[in-house]
Backbone as a ProteinNet text record, in pm:
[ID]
protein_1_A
[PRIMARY]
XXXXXXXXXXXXXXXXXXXXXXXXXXXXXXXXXXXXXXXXXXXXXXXXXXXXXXXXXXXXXXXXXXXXXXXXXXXXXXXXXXXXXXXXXXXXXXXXXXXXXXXXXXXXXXXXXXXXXXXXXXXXXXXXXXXXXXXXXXXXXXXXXXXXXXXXXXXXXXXXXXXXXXXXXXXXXX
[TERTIARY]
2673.2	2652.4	2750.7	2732.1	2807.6	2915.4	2989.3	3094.2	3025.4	3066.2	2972.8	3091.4	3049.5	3151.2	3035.6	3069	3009.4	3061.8	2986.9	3004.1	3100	3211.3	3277.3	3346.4	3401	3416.7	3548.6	3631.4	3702.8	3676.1	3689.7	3744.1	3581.9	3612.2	3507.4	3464.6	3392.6	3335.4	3239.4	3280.3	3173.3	3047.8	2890.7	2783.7	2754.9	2756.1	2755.2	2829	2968.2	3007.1	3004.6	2930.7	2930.8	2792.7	2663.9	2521	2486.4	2324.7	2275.8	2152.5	2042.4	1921.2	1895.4	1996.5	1973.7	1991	2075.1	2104	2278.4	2388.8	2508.3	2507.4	2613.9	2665.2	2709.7	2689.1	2835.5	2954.9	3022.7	3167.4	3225	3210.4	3270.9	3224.3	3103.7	3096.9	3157.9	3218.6	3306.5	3444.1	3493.6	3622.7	3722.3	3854.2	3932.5	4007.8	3996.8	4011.6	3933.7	3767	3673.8	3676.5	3644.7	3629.9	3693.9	3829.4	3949	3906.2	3895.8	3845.6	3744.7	3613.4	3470.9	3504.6	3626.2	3624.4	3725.2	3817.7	3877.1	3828.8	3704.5	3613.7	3559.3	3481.1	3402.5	3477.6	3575.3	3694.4	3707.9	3746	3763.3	3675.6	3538.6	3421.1	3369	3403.4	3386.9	3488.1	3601.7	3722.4	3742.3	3785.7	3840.6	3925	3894.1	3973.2	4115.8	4212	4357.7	4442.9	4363.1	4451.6	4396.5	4263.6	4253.9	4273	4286	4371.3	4551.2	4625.1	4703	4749.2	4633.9	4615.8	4629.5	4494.6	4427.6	4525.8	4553.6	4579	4478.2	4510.1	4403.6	4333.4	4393	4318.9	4268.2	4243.8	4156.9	4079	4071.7	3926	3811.9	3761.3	3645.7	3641.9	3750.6	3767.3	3764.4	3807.9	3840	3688.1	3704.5	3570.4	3578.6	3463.7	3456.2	3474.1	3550.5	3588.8	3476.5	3508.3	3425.2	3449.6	3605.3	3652.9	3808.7	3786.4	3948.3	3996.4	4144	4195	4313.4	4425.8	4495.8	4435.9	4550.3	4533	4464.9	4433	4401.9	4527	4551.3	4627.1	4728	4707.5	4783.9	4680.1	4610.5	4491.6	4479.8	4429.6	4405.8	4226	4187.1	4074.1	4050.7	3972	3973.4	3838.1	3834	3718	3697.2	3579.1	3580.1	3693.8	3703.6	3767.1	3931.4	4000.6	4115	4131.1	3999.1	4030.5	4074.9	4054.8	4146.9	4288.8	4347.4	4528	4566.4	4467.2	4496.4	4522.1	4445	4390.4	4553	4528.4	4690	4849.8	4863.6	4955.4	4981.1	4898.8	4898.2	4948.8	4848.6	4893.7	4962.4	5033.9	5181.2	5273	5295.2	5392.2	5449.7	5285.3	5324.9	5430.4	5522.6	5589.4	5484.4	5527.7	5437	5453.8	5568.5	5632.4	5571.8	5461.4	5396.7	5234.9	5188.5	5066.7	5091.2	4985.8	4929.9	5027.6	5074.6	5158.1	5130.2	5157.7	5084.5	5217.6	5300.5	5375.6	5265.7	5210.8	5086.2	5036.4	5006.9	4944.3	5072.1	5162.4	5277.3	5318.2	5382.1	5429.7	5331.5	5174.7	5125.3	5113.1	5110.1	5113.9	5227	5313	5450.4	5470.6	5416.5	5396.4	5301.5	5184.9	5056.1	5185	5194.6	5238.6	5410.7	5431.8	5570.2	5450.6	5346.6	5260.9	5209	5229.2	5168.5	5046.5	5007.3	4823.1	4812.8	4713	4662.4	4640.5	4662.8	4673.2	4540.7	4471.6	4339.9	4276.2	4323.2	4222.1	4172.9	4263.9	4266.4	4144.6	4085.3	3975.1	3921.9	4013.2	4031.1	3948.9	3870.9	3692.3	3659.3	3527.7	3424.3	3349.2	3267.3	3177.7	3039.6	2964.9	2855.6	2749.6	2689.5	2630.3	2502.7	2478	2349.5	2244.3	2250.7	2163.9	2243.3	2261.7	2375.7	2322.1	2190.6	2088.2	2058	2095.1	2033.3	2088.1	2221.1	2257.9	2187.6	2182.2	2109.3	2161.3	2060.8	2141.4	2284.4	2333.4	2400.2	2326.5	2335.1	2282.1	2284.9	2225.5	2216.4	2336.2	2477.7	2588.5	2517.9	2432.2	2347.2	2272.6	2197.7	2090.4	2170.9	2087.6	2123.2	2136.3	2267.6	2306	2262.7	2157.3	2086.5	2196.2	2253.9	2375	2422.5	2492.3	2633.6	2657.5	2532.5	2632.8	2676	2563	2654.9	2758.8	2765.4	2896.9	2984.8	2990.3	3129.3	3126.6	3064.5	3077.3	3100.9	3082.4	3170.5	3311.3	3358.6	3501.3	3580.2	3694.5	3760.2	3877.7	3953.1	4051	4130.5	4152.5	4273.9	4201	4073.3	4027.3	3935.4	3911.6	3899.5	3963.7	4090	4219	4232	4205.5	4241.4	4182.8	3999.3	3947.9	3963.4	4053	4121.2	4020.8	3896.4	3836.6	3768.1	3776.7	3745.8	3606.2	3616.3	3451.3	3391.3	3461.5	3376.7	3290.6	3369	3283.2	3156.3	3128.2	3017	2897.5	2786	2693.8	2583.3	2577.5	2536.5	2464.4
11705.8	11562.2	11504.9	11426.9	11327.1	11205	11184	11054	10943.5	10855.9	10700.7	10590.4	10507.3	10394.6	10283.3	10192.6	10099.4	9966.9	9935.3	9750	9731.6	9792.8	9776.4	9866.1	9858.2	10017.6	10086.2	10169.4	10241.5	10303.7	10263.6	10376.4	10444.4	10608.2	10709.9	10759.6	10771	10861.5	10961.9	11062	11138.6	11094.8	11127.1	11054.2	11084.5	11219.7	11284.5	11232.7	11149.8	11120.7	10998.4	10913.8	10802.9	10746.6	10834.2	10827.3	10923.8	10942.9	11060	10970.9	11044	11039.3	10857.8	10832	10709.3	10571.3	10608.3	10477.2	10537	10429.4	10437.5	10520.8	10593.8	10687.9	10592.2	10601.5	10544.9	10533.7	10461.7	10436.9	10594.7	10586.4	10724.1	10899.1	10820.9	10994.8	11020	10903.9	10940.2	10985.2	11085.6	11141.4	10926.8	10995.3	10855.6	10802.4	10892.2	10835.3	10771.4	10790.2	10739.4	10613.5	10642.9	10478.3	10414.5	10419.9	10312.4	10275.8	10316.8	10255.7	10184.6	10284.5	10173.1	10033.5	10025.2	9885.9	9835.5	9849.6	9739.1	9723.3	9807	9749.8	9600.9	9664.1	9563.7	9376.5	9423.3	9284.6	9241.1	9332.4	9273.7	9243.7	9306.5	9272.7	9127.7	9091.8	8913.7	8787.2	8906.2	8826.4	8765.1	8694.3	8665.2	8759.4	8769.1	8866.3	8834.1	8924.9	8930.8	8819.7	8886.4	8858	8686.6	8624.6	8531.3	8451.5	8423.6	8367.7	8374.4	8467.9	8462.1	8327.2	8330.3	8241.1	8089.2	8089.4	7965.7	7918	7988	7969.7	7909.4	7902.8	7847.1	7712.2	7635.2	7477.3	7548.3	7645.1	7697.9	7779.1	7752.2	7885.9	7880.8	7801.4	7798	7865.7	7883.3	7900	8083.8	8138.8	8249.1	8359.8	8468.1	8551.2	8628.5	8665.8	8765.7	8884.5	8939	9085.2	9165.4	9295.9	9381.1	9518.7	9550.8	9654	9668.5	9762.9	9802.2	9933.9	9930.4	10035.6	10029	10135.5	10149.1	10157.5	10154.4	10258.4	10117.7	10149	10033.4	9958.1	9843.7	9716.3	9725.2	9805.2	9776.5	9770.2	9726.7	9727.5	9605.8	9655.7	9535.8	9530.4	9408.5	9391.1	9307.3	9349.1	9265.9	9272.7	9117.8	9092.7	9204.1	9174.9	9296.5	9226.7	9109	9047.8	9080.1	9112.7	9194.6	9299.8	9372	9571	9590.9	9532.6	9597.4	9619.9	9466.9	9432.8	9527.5	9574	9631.4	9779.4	9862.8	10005.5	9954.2	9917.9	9923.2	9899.9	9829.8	9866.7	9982.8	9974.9	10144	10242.6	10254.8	10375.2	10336.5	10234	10247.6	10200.8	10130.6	10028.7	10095.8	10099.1	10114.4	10306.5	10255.6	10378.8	10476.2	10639.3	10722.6	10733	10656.4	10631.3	10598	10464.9	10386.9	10442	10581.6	10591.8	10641.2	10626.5	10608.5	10557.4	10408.6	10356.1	10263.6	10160	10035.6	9941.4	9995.7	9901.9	9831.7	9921.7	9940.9	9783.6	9723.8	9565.1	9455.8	9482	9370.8	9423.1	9529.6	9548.5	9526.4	9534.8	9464.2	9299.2	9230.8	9111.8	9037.5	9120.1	9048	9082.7	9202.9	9191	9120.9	9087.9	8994.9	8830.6	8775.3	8704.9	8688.9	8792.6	8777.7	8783.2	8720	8747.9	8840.1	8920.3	9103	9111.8	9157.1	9136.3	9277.3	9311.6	9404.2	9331.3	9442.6	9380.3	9361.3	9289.3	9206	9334.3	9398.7	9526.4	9646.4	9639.8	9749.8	9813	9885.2	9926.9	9904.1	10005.5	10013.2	10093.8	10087.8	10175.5	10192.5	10217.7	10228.8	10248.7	10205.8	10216.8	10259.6	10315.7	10333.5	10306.2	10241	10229.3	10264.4	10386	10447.7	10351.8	10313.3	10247.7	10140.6	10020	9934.1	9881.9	9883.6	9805.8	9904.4	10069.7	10163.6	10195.7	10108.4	10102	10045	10092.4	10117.3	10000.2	9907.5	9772.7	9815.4	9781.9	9812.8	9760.8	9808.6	9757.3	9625.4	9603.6	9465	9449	9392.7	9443.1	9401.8	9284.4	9253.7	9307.3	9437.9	9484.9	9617.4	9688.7	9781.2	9909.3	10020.1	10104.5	10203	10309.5	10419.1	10531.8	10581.5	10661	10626.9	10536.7	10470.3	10512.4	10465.8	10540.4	10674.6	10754.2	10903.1	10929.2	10849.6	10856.6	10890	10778.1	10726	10793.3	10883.7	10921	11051.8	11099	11235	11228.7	11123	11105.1	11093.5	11151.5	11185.1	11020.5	11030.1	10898.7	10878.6	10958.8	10950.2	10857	10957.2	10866.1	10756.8	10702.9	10572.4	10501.6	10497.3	10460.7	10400.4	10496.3	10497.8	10371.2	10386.6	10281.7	10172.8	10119.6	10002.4	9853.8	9915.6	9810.4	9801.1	9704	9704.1	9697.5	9780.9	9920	9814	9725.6	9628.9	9558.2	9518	9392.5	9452.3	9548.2	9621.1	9638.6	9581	9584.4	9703.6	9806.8	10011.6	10002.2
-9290.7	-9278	-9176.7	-9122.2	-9000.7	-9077.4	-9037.7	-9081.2	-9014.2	-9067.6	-9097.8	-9088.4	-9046.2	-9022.9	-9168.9	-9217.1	-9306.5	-9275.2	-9228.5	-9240.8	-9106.2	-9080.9	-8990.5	-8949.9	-8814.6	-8762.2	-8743.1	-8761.3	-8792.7	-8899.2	-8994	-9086.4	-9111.4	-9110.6	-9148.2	-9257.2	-9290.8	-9424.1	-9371	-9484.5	-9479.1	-9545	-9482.4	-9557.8	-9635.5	-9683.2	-9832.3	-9947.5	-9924.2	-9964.4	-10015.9	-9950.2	-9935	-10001.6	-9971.2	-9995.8	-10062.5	-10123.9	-10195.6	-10180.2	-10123.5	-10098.1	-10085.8	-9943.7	-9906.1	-9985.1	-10093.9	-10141.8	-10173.9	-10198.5	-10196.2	-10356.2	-10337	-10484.3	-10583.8	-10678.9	-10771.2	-10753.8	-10809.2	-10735.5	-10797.5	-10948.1	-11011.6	-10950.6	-10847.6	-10825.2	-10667.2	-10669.6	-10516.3	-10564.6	-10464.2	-10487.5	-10419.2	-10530.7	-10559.7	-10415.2	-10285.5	-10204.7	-10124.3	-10127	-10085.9	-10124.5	-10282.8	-10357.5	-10368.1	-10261.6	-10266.2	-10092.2	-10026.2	-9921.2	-9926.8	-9971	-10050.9	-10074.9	-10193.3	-10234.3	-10241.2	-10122.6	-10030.3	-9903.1	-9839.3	-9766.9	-9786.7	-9869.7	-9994.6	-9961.2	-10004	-10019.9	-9886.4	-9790.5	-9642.7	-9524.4	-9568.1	-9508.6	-9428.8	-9544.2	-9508.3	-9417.2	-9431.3	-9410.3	-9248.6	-9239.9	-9086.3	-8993.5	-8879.8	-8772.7	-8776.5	-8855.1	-8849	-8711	-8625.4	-8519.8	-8524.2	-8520.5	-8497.8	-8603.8	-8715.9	-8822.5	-8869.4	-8734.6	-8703.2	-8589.9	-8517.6	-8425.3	-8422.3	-8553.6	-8569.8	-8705.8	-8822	-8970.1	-9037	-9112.9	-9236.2	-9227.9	-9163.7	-9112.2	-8985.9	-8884.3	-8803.3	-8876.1	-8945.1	-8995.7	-8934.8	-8936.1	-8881.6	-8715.2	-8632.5	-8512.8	-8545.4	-8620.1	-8670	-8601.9	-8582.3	-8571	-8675.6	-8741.3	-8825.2	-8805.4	-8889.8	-8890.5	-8816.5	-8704.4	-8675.8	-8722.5	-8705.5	-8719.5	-8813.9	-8872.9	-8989.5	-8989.7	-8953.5	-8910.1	-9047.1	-9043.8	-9144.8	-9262.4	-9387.8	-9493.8	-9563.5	-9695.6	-9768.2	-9816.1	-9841.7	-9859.9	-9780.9	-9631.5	-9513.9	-9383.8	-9399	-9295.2	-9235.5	-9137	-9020.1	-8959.6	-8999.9	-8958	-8866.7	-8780.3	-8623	-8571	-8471.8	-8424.7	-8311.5	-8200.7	-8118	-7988.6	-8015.6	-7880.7	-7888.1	-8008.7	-8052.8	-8100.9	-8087.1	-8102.1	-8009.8	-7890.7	-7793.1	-7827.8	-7864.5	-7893	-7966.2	-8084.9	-8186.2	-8128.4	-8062.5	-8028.6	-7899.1	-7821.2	-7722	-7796.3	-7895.7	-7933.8	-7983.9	-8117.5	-8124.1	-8080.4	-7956.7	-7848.6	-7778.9	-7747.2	-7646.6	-7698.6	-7825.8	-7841.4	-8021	-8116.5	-8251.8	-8264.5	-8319.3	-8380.2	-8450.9	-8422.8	-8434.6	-8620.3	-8750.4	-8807.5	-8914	-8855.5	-8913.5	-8956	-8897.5	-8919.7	-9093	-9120.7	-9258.8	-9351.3	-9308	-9386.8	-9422.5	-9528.5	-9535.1	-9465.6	-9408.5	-9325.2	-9185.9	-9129.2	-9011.5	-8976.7	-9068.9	-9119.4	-9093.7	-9145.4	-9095.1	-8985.6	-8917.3	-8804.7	-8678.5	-8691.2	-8576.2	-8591.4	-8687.5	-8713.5	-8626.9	-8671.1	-8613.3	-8470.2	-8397.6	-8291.2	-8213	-8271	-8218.6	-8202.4	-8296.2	-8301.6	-8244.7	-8187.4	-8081.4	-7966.4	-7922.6	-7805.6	-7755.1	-7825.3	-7794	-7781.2	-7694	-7636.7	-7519.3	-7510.1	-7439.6	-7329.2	-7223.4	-7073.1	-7021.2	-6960.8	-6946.9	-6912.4	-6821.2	-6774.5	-6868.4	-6993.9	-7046.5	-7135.4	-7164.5	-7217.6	-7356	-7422.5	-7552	-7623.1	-7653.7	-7743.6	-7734.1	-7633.8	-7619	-7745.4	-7852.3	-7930	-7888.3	-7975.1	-7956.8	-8114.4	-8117.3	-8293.3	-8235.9	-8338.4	-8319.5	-8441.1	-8543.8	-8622.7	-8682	-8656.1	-8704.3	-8830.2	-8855	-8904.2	-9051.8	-9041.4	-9105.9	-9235	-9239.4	-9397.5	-9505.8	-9588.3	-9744.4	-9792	-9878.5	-9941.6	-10056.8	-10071.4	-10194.1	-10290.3	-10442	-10540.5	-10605.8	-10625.3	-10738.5	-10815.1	-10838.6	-10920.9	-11035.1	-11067.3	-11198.2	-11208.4	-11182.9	-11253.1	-11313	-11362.1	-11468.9	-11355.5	-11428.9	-11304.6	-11388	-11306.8	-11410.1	-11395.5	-11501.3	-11508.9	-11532	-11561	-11546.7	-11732.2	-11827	-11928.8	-11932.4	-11886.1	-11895.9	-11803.8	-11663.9	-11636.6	-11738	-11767.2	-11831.2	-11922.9	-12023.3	-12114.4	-12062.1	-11929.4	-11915.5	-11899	-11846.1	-11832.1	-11935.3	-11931.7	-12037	-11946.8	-12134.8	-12152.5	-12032.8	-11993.8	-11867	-11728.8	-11701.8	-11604.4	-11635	-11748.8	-11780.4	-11760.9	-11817.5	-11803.7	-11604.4	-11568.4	-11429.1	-11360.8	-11400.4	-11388.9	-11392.3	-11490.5	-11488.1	-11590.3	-11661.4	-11677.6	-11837.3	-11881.9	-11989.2	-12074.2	-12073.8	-12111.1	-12195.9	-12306.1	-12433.7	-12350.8	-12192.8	-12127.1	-12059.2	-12029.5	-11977.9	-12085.3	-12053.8	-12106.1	-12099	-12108.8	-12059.9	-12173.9
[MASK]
++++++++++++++++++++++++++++++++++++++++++++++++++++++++++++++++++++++++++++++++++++++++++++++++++++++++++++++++++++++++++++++++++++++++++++++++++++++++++++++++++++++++++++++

């Protein structure tokens, strides 16, 4: 299977991992580093471009572009429009410490450089992308309709990784 970008572009998955006969897996049948990217995707999807709500702040929102792309780890990530993947992809490679990769420092240390004026030099490239089906992702499910499996999920998991889950099983209606 091929790696897959979702919703926005950097971060990869494998599609096996991610899908099973064209609709998204369960969260529980993804290994626990998938489904922590999955769903702080999820959360940052919607969000405003880092760099331009750096820009604008919160009384500029509306000026803000929507997220295209998210780089770094989860709850150190940086999501950016396409008009600041560049800033993002040039610091990186000339400026960010080799220190910071897979750190959740990654997220404040370009912040604070965007905002000391740090910008990619007008000529500079940055990505080249290519989206072969942008359109070809699978809806996600209904979170209100009924998830077929989901009780025997859970009933294979033993206490520990319930536990892990974090959620309180009485409130689930299975």
């Amino acid at each position: 299977m091929a790696k897959v970008n979702i919703g926005l572009r950097g971060w990869r998955f494998e599609e096996d991992e991610v899908f099973d006969e064209g609709q998204i897996r369960p969260l529980g049948a993804m290994d626990e580093e998938t489904r922590l990217r999955v769903l702080r995707l999820a959360e940052r999807i919607t969000d405003p471009c880092d760099a331009c709500w750096l820009e604008h702040g919160s009384e500029g929102i509306e000026q803000c572009s929507p997220a295209e792309a998210i780089y770094g780890e989860p709850r150190g990530e940086v999501v950016l429009c396409s008009d600041h993947e560049s800033d993002f992809v040039y610091w990186f490679r000339t400026v960010a410490s080799e220190d910071l990769i897979g750190t959740l420092d990654l997220q404040n240390e370009f912040h604070e450089w965007f905002l000391d004026d740090g910008r990619a030099p007008e000529d500079y490239v940055g990505v080249e992308h290519v989206d072969d089906d942008p359109e070809g992702v699978p809806e996600s499910p209904d979170p209100y309709a009924e998830m077929p499996g989901l009780e025997a999920e859970l009933d294979a998991m033993d206490d520990e990784e319930l536990d892990a889950l974090d959620v309180d099983l009485d409130d689930l209606d299975v």
